[in-house]
DSSP file (Angstrom, degrees, kcal/mol; ACC not computed):
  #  RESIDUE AA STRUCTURE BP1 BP2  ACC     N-H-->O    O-->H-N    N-H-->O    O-->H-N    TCO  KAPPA ALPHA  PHI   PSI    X-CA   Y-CA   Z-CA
    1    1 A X    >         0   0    0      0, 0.0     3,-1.1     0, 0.0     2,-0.5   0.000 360.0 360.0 360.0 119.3   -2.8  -32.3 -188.4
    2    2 A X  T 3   +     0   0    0      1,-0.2     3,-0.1     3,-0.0     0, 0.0  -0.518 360.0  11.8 -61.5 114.8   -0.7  -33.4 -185.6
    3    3 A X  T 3  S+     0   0    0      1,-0.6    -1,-0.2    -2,-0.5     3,-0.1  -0.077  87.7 141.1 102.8 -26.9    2.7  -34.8 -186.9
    4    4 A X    <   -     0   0    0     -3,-1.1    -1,-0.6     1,-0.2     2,-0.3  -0.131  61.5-110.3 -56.4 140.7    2.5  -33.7 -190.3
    5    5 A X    >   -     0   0    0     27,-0.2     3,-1.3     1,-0.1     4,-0.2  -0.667  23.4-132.6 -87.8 138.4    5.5  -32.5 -191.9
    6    6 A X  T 3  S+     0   0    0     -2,-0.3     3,-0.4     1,-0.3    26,-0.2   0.857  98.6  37.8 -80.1 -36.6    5.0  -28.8 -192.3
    7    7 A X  T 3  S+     0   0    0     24,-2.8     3,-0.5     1,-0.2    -1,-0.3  -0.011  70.9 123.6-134.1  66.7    6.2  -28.8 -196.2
    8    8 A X    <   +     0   0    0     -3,-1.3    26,-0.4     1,-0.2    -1,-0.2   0.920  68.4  62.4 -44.1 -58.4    4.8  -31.9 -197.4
    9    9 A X  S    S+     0   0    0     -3,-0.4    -1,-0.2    -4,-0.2    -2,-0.1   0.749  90.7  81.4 -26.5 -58.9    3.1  -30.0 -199.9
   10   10 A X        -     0   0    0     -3,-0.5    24,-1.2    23,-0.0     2,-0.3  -0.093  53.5-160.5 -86.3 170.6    6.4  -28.6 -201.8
   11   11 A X  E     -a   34   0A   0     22,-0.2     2,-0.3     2,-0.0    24,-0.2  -0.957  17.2-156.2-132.4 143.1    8.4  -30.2 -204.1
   12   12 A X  E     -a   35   0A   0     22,-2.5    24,-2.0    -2,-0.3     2,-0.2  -0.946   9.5-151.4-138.9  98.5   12.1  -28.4 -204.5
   13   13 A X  E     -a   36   0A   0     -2,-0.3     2,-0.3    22,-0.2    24,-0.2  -0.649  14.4-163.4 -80.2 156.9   14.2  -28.6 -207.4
   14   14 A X  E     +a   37   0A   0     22,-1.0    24,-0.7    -2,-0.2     2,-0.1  -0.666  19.4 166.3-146.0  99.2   17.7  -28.2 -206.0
   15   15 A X        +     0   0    0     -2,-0.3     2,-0.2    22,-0.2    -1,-0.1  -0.370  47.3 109.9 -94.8  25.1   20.5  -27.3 -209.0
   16   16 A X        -     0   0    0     -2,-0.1     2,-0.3     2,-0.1    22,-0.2  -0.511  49.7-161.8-106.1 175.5   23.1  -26.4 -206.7
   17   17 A X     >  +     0   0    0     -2,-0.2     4,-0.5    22,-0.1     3,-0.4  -0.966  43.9  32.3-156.8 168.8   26.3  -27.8 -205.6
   18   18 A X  T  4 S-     0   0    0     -2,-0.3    28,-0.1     1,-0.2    -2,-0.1  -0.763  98.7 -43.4  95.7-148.8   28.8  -27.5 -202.7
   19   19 A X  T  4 S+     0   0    0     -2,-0.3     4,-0.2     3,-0.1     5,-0.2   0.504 125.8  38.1-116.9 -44.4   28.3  -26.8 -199.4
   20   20 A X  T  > S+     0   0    0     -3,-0.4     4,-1.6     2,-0.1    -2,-0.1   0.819 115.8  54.9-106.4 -18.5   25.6  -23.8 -198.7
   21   21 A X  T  < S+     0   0    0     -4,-0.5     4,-0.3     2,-0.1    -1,-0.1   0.996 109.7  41.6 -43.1 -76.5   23.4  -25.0 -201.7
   22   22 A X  T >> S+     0   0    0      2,-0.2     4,-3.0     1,-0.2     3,-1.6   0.885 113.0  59.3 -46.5 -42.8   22.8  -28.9 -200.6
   23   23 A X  H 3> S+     0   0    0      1,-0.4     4,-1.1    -4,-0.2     5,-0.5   0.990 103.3  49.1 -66.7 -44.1   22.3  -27.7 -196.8
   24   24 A X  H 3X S+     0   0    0     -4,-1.6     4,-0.7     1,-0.2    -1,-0.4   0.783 113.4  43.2 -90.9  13.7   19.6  -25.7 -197.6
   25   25 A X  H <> S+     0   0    0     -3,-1.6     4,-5.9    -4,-0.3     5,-0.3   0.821 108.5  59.0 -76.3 -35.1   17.7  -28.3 -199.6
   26   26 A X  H  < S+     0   0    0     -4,-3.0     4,-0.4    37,-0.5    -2,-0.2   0.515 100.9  54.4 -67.5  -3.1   18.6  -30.6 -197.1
   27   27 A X  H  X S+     0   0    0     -4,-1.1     4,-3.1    -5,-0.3     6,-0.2   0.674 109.2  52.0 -67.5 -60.1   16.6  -28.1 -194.7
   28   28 A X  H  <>S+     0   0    0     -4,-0.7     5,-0.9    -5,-0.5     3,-0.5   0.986 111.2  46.2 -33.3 -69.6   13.8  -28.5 -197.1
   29   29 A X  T ><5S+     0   0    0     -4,-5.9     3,-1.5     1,-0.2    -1,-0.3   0.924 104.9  59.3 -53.6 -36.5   14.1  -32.3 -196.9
   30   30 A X  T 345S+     0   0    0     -4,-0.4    -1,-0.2    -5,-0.3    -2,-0.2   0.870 102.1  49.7 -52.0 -44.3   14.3  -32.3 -193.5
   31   31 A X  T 3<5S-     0   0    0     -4,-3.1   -24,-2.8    -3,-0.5    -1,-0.3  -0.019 130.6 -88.7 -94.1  24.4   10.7  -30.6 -193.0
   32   32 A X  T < 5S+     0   0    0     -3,-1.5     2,-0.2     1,-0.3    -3,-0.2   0.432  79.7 146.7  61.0  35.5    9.3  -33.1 -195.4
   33   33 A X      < -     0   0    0     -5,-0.9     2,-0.8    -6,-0.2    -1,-0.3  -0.555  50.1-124.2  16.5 103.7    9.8  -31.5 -198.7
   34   34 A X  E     -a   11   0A   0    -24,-1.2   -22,-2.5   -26,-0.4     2,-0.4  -0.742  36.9-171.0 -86.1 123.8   10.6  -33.7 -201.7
   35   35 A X  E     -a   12   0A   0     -2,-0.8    33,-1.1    31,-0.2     2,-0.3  -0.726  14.1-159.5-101.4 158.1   13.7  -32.4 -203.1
   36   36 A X  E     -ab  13  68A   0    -24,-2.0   -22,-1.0    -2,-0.4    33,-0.2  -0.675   3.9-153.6-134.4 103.9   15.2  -33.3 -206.1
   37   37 A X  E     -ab  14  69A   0     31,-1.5    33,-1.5    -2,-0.3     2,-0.8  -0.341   5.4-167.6 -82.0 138.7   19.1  -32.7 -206.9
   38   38 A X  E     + b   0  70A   0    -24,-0.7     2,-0.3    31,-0.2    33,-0.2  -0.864  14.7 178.7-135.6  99.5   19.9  -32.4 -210.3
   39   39 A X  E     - b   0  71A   0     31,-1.8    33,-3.1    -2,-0.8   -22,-0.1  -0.742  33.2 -93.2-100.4 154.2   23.6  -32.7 -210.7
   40   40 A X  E >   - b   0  72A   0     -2,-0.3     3,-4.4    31,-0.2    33,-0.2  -0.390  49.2 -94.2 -44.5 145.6   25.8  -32.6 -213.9
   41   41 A X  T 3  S+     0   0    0     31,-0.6    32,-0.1     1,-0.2     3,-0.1   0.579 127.3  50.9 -11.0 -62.6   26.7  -35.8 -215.5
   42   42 A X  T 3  S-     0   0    0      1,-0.2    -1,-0.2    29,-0.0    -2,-0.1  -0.058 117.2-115.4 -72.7  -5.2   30.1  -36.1 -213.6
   43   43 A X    <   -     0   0    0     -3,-4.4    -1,-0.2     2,-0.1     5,-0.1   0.431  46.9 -47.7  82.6 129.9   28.2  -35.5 -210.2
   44   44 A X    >   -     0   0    0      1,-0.2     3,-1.9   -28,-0.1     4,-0.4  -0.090  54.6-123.1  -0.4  94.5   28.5  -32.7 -207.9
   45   45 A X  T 3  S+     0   0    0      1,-0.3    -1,-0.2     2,-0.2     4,-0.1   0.563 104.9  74.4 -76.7  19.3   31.9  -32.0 -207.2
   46   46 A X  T >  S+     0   0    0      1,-0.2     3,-1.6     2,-0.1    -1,-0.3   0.864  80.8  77.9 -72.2 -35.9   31.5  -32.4 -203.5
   47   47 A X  T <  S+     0   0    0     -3,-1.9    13,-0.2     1,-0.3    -1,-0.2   0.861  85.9  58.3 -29.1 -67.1   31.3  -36.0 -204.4
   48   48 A X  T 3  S+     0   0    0     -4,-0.4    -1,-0.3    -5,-0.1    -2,-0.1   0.475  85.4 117.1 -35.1 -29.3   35.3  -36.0 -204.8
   49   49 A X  S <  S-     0   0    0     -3,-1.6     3,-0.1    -4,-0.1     8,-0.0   0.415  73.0 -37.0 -15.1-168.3   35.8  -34.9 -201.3
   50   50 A X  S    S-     0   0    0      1,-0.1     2,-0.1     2,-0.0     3,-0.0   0.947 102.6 -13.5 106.4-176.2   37.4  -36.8 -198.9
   51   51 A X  S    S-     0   0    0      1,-0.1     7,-0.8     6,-0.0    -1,-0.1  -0.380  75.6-122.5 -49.3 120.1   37.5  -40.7 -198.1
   52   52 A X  E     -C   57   0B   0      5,-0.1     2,-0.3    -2,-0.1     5,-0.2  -0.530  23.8-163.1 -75.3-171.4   34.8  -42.2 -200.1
   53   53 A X  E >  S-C   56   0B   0      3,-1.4     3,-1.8    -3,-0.0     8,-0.0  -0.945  75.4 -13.5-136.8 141.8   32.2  -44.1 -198.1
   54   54 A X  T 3  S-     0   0    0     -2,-0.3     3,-0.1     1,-0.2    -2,-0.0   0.944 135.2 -44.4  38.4  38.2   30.0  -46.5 -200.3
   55   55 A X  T 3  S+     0   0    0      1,-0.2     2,-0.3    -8,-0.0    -1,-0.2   0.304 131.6  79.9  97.7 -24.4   31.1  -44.9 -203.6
   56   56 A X  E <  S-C   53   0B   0     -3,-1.8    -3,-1.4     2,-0.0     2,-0.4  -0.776  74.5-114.9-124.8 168.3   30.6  -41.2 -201.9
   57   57 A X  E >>  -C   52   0B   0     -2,-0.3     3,-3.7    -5,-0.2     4,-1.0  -0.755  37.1-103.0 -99.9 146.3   32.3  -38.7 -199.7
   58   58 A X  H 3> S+     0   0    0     -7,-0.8     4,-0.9    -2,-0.4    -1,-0.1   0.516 118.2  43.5  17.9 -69.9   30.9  -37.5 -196.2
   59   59 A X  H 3> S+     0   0    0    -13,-0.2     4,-1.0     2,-0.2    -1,-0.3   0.255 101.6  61.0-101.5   7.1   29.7  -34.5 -197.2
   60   60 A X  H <> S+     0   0    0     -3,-3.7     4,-0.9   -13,-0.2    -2,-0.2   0.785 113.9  43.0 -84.1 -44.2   28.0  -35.6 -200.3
   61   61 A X  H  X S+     0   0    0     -4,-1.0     4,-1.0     2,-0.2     3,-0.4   0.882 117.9  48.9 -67.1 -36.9   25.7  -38.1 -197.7
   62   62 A X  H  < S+     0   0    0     -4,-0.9     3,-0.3    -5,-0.3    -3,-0.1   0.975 117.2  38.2 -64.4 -64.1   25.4  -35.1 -195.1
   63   63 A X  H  < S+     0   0    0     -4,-1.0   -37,-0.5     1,-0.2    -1,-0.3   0.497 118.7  43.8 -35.5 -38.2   24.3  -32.6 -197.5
   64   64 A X  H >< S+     0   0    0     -4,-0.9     3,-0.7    -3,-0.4    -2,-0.2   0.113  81.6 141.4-134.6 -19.2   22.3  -34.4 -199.5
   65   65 A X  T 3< S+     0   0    0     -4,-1.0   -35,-0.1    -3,-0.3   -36,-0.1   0.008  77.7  13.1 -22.8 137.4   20.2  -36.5 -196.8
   66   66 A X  T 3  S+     0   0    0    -37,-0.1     2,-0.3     1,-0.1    -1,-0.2   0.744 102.0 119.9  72.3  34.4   16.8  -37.1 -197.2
   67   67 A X    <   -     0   0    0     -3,-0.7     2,-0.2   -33,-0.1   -31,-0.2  -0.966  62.4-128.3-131.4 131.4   16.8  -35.8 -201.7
   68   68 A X  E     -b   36   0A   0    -33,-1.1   -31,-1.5    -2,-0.3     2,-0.4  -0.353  34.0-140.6 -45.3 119.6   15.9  -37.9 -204.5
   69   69 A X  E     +b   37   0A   0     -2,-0.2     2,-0.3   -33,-0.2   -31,-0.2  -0.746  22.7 178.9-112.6 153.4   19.2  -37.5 -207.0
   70   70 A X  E     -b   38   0A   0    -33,-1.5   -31,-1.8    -2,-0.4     2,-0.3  -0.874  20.3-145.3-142.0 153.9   19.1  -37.1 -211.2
   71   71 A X  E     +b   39   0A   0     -2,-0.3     2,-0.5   -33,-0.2   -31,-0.2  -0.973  31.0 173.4-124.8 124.4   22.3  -36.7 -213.4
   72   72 A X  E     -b   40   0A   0    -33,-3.1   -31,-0.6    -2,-0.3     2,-0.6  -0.884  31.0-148.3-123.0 153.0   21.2  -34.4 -216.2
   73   73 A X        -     0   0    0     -2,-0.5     6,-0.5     6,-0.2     7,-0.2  -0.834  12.8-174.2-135.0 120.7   23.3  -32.8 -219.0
   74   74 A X  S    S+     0   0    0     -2,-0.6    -1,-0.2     1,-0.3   -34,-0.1   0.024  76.6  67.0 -97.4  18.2   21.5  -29.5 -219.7
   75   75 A X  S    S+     0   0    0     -3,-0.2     2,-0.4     4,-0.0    -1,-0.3   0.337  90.9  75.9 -99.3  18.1   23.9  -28.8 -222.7
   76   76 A X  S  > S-     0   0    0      1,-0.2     4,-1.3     2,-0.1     5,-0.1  -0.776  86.8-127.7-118.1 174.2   22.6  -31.5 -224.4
   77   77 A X  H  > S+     0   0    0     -2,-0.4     4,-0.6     1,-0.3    -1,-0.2   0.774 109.5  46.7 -70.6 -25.4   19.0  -31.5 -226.2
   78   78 A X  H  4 S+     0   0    0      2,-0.2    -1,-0.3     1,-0.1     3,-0.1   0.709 107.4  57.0-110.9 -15.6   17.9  -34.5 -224.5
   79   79 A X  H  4 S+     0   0    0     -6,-0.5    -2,-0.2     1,-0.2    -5,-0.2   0.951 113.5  40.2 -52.2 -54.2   19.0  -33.5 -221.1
   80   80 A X  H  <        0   0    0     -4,-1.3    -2,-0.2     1,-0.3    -1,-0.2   0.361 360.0 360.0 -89.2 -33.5   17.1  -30.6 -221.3
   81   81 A X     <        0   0    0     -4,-0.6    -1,-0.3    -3,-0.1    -2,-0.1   0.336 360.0 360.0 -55.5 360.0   14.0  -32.3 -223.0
C-alpha cells in the first residue's frame, strides 16, 4: 500500500534510558511503530539534562519523538501488576 508506514503493525516496548536506547525506539517511531517508554517513577534521567524546555530537556524531546510515555515502578506490586 502506497504510503503506508512500513511498521505499522508493531508495537515496541521501550525500557531503556539514555542516549542509544531512546534513538533506537525513536527509529521504530519514526517508521510508524507505536512505541511505548516505560520510565521509572523519577523519569529517565536524560530528563535532567540541560536547559529544560516545557518541563524537559532537549534530548529527552529528541529521543523520545514520536513514543507514547508511562512512569511505572516495577519494584512495587502494583507497578508490575
Amino acid at each position: 500500500m502506497p504510503g503506508a508506514e512500513p511498521l505499522q503493525e508493531l508495537i515496541i516496548l521501550d525500557v531503556s534510558q539514555g542516549i542509544a536506547g531512546p534513538s533506537c525506539g525513536g527509529y521504530f517511531a519514526e517508521h510508524g511503530a507505536r512505541v511505548l517508554k516505560i520510565e521509572p517513577p523519577e523519569g529517565d534521567w536524560i530528563r535532567k539534562l540541560g536547559t529544560p524546555i516545557a518541563g524537559m530537556s532537549s534530548q529527552t524531546i529528541a529521543y523520545n519523538r514520536g513514543k507514547e510515555s508511562l512512569a511505572l515502578d516495577l519494584k512495587r506490586p502494583e507497578g508490575r501488576a
